[in-house]
C-alpha positions as CSV (number, residue, x, y, z in Angstrom):
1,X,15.8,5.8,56.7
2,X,15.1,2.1,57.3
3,X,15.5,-0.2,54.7
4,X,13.3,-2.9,54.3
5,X,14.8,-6.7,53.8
6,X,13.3,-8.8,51.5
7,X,13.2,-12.2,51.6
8,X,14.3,-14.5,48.8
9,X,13.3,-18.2,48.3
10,X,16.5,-19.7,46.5
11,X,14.9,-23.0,46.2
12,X,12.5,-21.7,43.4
13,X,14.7,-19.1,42.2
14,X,17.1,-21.8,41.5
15,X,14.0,-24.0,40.2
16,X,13.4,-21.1,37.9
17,X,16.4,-20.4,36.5
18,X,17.3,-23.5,35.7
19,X,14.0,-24.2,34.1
20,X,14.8,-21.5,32.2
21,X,18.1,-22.9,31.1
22,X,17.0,-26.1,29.8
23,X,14.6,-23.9,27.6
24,X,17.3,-22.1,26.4
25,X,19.3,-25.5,25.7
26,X,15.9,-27.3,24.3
27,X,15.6,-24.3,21.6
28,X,19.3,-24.1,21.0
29,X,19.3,-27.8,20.0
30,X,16.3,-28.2,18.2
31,X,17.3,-25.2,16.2
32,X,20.2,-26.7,15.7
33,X,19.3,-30.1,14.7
34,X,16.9,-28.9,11.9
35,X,18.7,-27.0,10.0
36,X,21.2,-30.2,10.3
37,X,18.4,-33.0,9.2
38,X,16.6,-30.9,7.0
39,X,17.7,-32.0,3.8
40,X,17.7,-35.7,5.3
41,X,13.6,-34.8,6.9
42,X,13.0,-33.5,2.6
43,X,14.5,-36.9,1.6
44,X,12.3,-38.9,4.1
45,X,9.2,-37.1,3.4
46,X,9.7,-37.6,-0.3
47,X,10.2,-41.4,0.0
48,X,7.0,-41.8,1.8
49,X,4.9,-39.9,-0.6
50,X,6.5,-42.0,-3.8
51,X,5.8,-44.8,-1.7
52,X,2.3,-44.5,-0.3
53,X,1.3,-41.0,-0.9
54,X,0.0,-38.6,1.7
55,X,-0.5,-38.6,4.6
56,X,3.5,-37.7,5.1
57,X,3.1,-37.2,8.6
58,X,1.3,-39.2,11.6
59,X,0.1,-37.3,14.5
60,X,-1.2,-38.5,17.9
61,X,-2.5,-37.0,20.8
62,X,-0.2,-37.9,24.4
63,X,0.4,-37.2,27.4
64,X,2.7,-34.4,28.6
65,X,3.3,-32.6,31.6
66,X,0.8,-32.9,34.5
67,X,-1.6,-35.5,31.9
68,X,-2.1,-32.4,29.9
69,X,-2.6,-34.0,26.2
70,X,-1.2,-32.5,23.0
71,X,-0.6,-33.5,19.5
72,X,2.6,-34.8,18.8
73,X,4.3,-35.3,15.3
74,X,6.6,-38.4,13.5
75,X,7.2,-39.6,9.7
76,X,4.3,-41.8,8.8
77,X,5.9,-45.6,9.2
78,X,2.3,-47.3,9.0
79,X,0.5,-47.9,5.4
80,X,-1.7,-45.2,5.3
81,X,-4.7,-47.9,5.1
82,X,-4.1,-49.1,8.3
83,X,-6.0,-45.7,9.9
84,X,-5.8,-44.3,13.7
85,X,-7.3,-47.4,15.0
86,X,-5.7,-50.9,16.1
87,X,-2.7,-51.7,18.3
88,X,-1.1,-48.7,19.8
89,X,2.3,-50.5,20.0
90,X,5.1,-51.3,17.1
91,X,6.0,-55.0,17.1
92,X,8.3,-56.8,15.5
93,X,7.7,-58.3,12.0
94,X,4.7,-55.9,12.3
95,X,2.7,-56.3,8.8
96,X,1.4,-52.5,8.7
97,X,4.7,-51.3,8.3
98,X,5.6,-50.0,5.0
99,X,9.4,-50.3,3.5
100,X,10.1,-47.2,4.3
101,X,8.8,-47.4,7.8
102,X,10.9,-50.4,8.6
103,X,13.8,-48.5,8.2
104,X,12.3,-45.3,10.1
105,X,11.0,-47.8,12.8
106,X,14.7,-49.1,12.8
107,X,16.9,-46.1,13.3
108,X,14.0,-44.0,14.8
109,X,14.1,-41.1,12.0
110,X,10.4,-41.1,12.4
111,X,11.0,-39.4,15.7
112,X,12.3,-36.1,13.5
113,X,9.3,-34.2,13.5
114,X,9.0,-34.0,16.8
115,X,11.9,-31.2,16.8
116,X,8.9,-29.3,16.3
117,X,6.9,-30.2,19.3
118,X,10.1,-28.8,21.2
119,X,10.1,-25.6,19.5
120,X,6.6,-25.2,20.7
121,X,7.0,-26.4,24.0
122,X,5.0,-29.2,24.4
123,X,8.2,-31.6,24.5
124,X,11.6,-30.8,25.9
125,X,15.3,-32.6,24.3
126,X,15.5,-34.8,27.3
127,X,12.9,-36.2,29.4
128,X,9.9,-39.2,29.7
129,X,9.0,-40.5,26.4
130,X,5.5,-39.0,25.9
131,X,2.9,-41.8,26.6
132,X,-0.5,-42.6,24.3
133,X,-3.5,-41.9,25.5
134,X,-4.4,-45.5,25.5
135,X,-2.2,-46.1,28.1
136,X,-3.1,-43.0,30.7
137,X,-5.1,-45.4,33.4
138,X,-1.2,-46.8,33.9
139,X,-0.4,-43.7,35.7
140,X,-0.7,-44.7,39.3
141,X,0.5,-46.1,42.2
142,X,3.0,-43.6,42.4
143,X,3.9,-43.9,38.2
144,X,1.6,-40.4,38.1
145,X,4.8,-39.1,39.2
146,X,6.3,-38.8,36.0
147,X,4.3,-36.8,34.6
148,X,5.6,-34.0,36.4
149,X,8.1,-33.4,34.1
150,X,7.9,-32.4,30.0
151,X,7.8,-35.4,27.9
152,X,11.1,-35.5,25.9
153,X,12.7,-37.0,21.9
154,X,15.7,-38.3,24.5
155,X,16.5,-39.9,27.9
156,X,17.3,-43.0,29.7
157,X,14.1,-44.7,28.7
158,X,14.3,-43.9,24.7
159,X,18.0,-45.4,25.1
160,X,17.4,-48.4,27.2
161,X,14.2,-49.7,25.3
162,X,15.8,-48.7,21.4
163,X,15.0,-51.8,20.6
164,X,11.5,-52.0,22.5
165,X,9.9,-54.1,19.2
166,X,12.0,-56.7,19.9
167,X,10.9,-57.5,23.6
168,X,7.1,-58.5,22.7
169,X,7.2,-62.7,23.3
170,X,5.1,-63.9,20.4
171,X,2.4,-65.8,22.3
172,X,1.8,-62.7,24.5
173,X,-0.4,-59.6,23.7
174,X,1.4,-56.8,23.1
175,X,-0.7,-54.1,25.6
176,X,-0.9,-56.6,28.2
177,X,3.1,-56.6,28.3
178,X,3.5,-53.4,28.1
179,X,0.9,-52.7,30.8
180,X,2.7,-55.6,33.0
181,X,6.3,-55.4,32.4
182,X,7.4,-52.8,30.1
183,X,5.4,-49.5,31.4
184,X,6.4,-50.3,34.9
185,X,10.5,-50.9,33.9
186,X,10.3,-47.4,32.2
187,X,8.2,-45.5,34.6
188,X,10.7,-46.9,37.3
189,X,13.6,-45.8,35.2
190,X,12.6,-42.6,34.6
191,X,11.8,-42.0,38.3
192,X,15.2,-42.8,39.1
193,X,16.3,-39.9,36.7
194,X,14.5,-37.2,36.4
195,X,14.0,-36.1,40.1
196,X,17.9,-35.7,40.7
197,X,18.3,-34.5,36.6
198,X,20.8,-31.7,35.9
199,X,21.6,-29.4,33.0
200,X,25.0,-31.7,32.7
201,X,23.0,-35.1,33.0
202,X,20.7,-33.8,30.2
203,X,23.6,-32.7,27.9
204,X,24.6,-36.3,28.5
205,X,21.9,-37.8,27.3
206,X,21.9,-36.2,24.1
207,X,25.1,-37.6,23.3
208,X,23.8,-41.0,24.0
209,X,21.1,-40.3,21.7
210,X,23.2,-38.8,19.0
211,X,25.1,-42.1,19.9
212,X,22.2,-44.2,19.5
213,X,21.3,-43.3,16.2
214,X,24.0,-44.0,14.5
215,X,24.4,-47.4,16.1
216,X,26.9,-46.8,18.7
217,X,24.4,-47.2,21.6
218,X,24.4,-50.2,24.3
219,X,21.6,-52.4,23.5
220,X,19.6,-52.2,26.6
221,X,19.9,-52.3,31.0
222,X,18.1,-53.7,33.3
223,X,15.0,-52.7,32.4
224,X,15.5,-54.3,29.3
225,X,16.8,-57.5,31.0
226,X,13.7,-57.6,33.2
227,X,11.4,-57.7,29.8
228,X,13.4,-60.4,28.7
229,X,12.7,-62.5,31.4
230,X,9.6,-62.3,31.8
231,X,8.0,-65.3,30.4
232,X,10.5,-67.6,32.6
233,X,9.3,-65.5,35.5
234,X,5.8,-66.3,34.7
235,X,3.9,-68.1,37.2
């Protein structure tokens, strides 16, 4: 009786199974952190409806993986008069941002909902921070790249650029910048990451985020450094 061999690839079925376990860890800590912030999600969602009424939430369609779009969730941080049109960006001192959304803006609680976007699979824990639609034509020149992975709540973009607001120079406009400088620091950041990313690396990164909001996180890298400098590197 011959037996026949077979042949495994264990470049994919490693691919696959660790594909599978960031899933697993994705779900586990998403669970996880809802039933943690759910009292704190009631509070928040309360405190924009005494404030401004409905809508409580703000959703937006973005990128994920491969340019596929989907709708993603946060708290509402804008006055709800300000509606889906105008500058995609947050600024600082930006007038269309309510008092409760200056605090959400601040420690990034308006990034809760999107524990729900995880659950369903259209965002992972870690990974790119989902780009706007606005800003698709800046996938290119080798920046497509990153959308081959799940956009993600955390990772070393969402940690370096916390403070993102604060980098805008006042006589500059905002989606020119971040076209220029800021979309190219993060794309190049990301790159460097989530090729070589593992299951430990990840895990790591959610610290730093859990890290990050309550204060505890370095202020930015050299991404950060580069956004900075930009106006004395102006020509």
């Amino acid at each position: 009786m011959k037996v026949r061999s077979i042949s495994v690839d264990r470049p994919q079925v490693a691919l696959a199974s660790g594909a599978t376990a960031s899933r697993c860890l994705d779900i586990l800590v998403a669970t996880t952190a809802l039933l943690l912030f759910g009292p704190l999600m009631l509070v928040i969602a309360v405190a924009i409806w005494l404030e401004g009424g409905r809508p409580i939430l703000f959703s937006q369609l973005r990128l994920g993986r491969g340019g596929q779009p989907f709708r993603m969730y946060k708290f509402r941080k804008f006055s709800a008069t300000c509606g889906v049109t105008g500058c995609p960006l947050t600024v600082a001192q930006d007038n269309r941002l309510t008092s409760i959304g200056r605090f959400l803006a601040a420690s990034k609680l308006d990034e809760l909902p999107q524990l729900w976007n995880v659950l369903r699979g259209d965002m992972a824990v870690v990974g790119p921070r989902p780009e706007s639609l606005a800003f698709a034509d800046c996938f290119r020149n080798g920046f497509e790249r990153v959308l081959d992975h799940k956009p993600g709540l955390l990772g070393p973009c969402q940690i370096q650029f916390r403070n993102e607001c604060r980098l805008y120079p006042t006589d500059a406009d905002p989606a020119s910048f971040y076209r220029d400088v800021l979309f190219p620091a993060k794309a190049r950041l990301d790159l460097a990451y989530f090729p070589h990313r593992t299951l430990i690396s990840d895990i790591g990164w959610i610290i730093r985020g859990v890290f990050a909001v309550l204060g505890w996180a370095p202020r930015g890298g050299t991404g950060v450094a580069q956004a900075q400098n930009w106006q004395a590197e102006r020509p």
